[in-house]
TORLO-811202 format. One record per residue (C-alpha): x, y, z; residue number from 1. Coordinates in pm, 1 decimal. Example, Ala and Ser with C-alpha at 12.3 -4.5 7.8 and 13.67 -1.06 7.14 Angstrom:
         X         Y         Z   nr
    1230.0    -450.0     780.0    1
    1367.0    -106.0     714.0    2
// end
This chain:
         X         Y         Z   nr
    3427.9    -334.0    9062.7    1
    3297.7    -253.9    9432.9    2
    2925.3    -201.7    9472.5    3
    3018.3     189.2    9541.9    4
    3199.3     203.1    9234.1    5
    2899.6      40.1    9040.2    6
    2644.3     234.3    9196.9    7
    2859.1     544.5    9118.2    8
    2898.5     411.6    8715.6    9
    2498.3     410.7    8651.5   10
    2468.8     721.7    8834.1   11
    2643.1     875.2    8589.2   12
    2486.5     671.3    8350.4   13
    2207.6     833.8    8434.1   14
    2271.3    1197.5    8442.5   15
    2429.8    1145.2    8068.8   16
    2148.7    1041.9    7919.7   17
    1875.7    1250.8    8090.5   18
    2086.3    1571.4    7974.9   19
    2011.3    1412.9    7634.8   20
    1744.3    1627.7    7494.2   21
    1661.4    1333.8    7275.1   22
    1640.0    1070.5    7579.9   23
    1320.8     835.8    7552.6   24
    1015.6     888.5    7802.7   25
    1069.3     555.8    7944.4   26
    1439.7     673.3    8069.4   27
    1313.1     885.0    8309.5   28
    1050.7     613.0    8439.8   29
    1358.6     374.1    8481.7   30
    1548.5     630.4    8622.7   31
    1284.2     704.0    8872.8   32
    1257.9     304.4    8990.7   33
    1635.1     343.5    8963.2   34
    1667.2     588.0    9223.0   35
    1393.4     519.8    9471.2   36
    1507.1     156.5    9500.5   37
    1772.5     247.8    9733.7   38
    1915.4     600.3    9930.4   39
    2231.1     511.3    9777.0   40
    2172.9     530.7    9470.4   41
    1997.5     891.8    9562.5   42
    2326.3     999.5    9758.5   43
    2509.8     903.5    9432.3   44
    2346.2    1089.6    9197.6   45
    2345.0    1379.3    9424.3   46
    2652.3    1406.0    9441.5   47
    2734.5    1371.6    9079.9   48
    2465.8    1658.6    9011.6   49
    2637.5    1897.5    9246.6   50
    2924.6    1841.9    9128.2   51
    2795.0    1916.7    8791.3   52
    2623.0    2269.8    8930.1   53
    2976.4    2385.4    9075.5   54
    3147.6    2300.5    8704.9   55
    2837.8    2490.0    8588.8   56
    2873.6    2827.7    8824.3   57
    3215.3    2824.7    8772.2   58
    3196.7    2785.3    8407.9   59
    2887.6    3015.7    8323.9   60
    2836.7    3291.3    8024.4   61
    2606.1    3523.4    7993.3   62
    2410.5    3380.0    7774.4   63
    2081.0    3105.7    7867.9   64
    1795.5    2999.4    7758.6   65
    1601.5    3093.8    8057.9   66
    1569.5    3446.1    8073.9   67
    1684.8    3557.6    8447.0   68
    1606.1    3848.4    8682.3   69
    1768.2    3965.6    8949.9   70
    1490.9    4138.1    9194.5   71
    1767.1    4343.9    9392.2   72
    1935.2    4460.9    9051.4   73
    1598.3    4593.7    8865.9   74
    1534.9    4773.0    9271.1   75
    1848.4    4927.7    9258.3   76
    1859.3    5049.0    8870.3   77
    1476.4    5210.7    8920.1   78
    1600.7    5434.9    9230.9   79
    1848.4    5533.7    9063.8   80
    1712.5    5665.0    8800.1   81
    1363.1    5797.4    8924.5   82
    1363.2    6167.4    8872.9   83
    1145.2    6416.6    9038.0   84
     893.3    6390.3    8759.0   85
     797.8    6049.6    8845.9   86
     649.7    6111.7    9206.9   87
     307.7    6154.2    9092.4   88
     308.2    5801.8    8889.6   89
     478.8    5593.0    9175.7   90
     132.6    5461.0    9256.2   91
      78.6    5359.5    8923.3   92
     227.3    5003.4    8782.0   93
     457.8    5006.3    8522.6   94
     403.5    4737.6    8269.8   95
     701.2    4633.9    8084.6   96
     763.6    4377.3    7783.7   97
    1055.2    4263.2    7887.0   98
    1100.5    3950.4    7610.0   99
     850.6    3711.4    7400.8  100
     619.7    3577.4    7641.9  101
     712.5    3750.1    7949.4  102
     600.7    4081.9    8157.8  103
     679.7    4204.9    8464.4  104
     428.1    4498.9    8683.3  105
     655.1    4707.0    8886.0  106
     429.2    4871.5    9217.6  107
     562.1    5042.6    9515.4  108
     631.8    4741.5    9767.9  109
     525.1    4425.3    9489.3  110
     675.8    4262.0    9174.9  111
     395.9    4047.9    8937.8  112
     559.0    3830.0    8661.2  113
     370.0    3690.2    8453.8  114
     485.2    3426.2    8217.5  115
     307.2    3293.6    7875.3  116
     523.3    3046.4    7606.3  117
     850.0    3071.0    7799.4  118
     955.3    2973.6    8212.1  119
    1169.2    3241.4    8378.3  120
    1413.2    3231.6    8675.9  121
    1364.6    3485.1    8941.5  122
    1666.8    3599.1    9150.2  123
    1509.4    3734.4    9509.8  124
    1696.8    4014.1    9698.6  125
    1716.6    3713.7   10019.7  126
    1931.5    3529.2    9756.8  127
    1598.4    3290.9    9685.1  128
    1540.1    3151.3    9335.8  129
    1227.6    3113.6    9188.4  130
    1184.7    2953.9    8856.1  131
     847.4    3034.6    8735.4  132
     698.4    2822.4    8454.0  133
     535.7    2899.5    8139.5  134
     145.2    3045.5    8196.2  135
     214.6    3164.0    8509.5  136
     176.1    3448.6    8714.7  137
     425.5    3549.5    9074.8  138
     363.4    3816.4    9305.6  139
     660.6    3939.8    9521.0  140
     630.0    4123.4    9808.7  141
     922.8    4154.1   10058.7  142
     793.2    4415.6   10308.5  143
    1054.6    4448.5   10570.4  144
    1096.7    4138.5   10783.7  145
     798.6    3955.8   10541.4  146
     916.7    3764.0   10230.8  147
     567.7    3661.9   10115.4  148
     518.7    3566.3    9767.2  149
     184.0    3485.0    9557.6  150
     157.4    3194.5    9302.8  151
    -163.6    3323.7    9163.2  152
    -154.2    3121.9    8896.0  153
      43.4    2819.9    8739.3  154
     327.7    2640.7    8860.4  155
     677.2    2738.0    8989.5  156
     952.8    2569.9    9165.9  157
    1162.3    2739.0    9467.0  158
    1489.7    2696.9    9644.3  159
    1430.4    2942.1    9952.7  160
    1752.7    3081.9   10110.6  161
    1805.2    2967.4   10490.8  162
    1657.9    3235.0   10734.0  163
    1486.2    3130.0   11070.3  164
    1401.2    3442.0   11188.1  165
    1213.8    3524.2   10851.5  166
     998.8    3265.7   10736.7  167
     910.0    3245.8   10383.1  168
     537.2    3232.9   10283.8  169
     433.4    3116.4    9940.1  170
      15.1    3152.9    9903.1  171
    -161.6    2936.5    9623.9  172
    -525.8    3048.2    9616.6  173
    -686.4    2922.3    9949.1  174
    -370.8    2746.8   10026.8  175
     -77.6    2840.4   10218.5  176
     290.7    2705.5   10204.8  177
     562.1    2818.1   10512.1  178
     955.6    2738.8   10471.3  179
    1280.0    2848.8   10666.0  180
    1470.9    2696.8   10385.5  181
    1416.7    2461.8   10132.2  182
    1327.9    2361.0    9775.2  183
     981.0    2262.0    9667.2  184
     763.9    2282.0    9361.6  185
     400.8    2423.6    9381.6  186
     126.9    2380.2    9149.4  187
    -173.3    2622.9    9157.2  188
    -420.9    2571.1    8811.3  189
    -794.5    2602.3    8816.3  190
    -873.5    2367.5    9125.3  191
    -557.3    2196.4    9126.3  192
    -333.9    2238.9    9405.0  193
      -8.4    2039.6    9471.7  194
     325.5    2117.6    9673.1  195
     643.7    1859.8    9613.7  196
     940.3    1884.1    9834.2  197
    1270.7    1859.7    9700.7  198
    1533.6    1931.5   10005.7  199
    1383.3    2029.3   10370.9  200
    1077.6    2086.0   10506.2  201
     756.1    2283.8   10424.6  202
     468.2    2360.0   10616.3  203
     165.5    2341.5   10428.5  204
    -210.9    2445.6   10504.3  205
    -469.2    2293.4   10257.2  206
    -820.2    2377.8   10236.6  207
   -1091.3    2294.8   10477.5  208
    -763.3    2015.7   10636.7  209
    -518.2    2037.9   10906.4  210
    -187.3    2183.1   10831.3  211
      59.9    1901.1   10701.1  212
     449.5    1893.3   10753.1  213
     623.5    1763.8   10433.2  214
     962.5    1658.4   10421.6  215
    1225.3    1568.1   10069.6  216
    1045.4    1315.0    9901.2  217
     646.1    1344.4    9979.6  218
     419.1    1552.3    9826.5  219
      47.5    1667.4    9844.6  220
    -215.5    1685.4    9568.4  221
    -559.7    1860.9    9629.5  222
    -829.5    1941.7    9401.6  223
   -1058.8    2178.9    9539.0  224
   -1206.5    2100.9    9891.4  225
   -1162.1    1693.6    9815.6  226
    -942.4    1507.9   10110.4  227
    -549.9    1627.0   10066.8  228
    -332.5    1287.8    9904.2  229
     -16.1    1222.6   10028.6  230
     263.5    1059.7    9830.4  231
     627.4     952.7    9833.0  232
     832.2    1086.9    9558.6  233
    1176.7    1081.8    9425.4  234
    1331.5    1424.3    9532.2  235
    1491.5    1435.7    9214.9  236
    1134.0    1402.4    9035.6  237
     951.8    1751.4    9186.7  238
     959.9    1990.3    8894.7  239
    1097.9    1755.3    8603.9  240
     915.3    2019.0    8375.2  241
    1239.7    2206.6    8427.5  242
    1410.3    1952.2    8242.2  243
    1145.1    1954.3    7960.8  244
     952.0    1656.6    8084.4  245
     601.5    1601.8    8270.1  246
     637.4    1233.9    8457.9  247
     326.9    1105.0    8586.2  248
     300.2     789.6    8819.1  249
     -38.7     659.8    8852.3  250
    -207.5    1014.2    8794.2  251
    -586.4    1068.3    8737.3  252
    -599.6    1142.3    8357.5  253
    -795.3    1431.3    8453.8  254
    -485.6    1539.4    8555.4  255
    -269.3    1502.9    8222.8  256
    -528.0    1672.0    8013.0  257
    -528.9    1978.9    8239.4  258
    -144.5    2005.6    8229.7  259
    -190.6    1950.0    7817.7  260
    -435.5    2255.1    7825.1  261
    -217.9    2438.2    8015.8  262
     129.0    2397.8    7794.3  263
    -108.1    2349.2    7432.7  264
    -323.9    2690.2    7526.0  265
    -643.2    2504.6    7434.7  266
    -961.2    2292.8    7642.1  267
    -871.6    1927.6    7655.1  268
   -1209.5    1730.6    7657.1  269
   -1203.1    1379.9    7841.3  270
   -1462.4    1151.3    7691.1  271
   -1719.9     993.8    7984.9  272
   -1531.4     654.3    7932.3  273
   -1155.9     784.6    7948.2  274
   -1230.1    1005.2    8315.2  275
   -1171.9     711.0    8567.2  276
    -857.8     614.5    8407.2  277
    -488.8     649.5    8557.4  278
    -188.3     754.3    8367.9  279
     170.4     586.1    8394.0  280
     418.3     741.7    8152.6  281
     627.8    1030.7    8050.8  282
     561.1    1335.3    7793.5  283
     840.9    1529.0    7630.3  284
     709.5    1974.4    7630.0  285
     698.1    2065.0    7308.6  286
     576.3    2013.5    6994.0  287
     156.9    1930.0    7026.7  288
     145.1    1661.9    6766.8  289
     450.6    1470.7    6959.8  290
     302.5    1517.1    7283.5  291
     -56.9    1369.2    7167.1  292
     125.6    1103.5    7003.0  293
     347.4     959.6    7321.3  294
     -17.9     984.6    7543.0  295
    -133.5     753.4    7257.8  296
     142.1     555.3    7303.2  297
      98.3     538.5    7733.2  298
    -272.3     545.2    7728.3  299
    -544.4     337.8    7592.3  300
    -714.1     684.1    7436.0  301
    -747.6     801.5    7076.6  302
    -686.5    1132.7    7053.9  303
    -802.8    1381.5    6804.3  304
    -714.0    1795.8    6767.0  305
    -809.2    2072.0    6603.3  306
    -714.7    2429.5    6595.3  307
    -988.9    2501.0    6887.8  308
    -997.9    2175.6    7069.3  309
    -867.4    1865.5    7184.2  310
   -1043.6    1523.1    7259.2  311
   -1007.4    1202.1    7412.3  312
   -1156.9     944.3    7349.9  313
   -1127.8     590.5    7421.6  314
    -895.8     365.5    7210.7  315
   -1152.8     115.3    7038.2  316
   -1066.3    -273.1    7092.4  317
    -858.4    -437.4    6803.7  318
// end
């Protein structure tokens, strides 16, 4: 066996068994050293993933877990059936329930989705994606040559449809994000800001810091006015929450009990003696009691929940 072929054989290795719903946290850390040991094993993988995708498109239903909607579509449908009636409530936004977990403001000119148990993909008129994850909120406003978006709140990833002459702008708070075309992944929680790039190049403006130029594989994390930190990433590791999976390497813990607050809908309290500490593992979204359990099983931390709360404290010796 060549060293193409081999490299081509664990590739695929590896896309079987992360498709695995049941695949163990510590696949996707090996998978990560895996694929950021050498570009070839990235190319390889790529290419097996796109392949994969076409297969996909070509072999798609209508049905998916991930409820999808097409911006231009939901345009089109409301002109057409606007009557006359209607003029004097086009200023007013129409909230609609439009499945468990997920609403959607129509206004003159902007979209809002708002997302609670449930992510949603977002099909943009451009022929953008955006897939928006659970407790989040999008604003969408394409105002003739603009396309402008507003992560208010949460997390969502992108893949931006190639323009030059019409930039896209994603804002995140106090923070501003400008692509031609590209995938990334933003975060935007409390005082947690953090852009990942996936394919091409963003151009990102943090607060109180000089604009930064990220390219596939870096990212930048930011919590509040603190000093922007860069980082090298595997491409294929910038929204692995899409996949059902949070992967942290060598996080603040601060930083896995906000994300546990965020998907658990509760506080997470860090004990004074668990704050300084980093995190190396992997946690499957889900159930809570399984997710406590595997930071238990990363972590030196004893965790304990109730119906209002969580805490973590740390593990005691022996």
């Amino acid at each position: 066996m060549t060293a193409r072929t081999d490299i081509e054989e664990k590739a695929l290795h590896w896309f079987v068994v992360l498709r695995d719903d049941d695949a163990p946290e510590s696949a996707w850390l090996d998978f990560q050293d895996w694929l950021e040991a050498s570009p070839a094993h990235a190319a390889a993988y790529d290419a097996i993933e796109r392949l994969w995708v076409d297969l996909d498109d070509h072999a798609a239903s209508a049905a998916t877990e991930t409820p999808v909607i097409n911006l231009a579509a939901a345009r089109a449908r409301r002109a057409k059936t606007r009557s006359p009636w209607l003029g004097a409530a086009i200023g007013i936004a129409a909230s609609v329930t439009l499945a468990v977990g997920l609403f959607l403001w129509l206004t003159p000119g902007s979209q809002v989705y708002a997302t609670t148990d449930a992510p949603l993909t977002v099909a943009l008129e451009d022929g953008s994606h955006v897939y928006l994850n659970r407790h989040s909120t999008l604003d969408v406003r394409f105002d003739g040559d603009k396309r402008s978006v507003s992560l208010t709140e949460g997390e969502a990833a992108f893949d931006i449809a190639h323009d030059p002459a019409h930039p896209f702008v994603v804002a995140a708070g106090d923070h501003q994000i400008e692509v031609l075309g590209t995938a990334f992944n933003v975060l935007n929680h409390g005082d947690r800001f953090a852009v990942a790039v996936e394919r091409g190049v963003v151009s990102v403006s943090p607060v109180n810091a000089p604009e930064v130029r990220l390219v596939a594989g870096q990212a930048l994390a930011q919590r509040g006015e603190q000093t922007p930190a860069l980082s090298q990433i595997s491409p294929y590791q910038t929204s692995p929450w899409r996949q059902g999976v949070l992967v942290y390497r060598n996080r603040p813990i601060t930083d896995v009990a906000d994300d546990l607050s965020r998907y658990l809908g509760k506080p997470v309290m860090l004990s004074k003696s668990t704050r300084a500490l980093r995190f190396t593992g992997a946690l499957r979204i889900g159930d809570e009691a399984v997710m406590l359990k595997q930071l238990q099983d990363f972590a030196p931390v004893r965790v304990d929940a109730s119906m209002r709360e969580i805490r973590i404290n740390a593990r005691e010796a022996g």
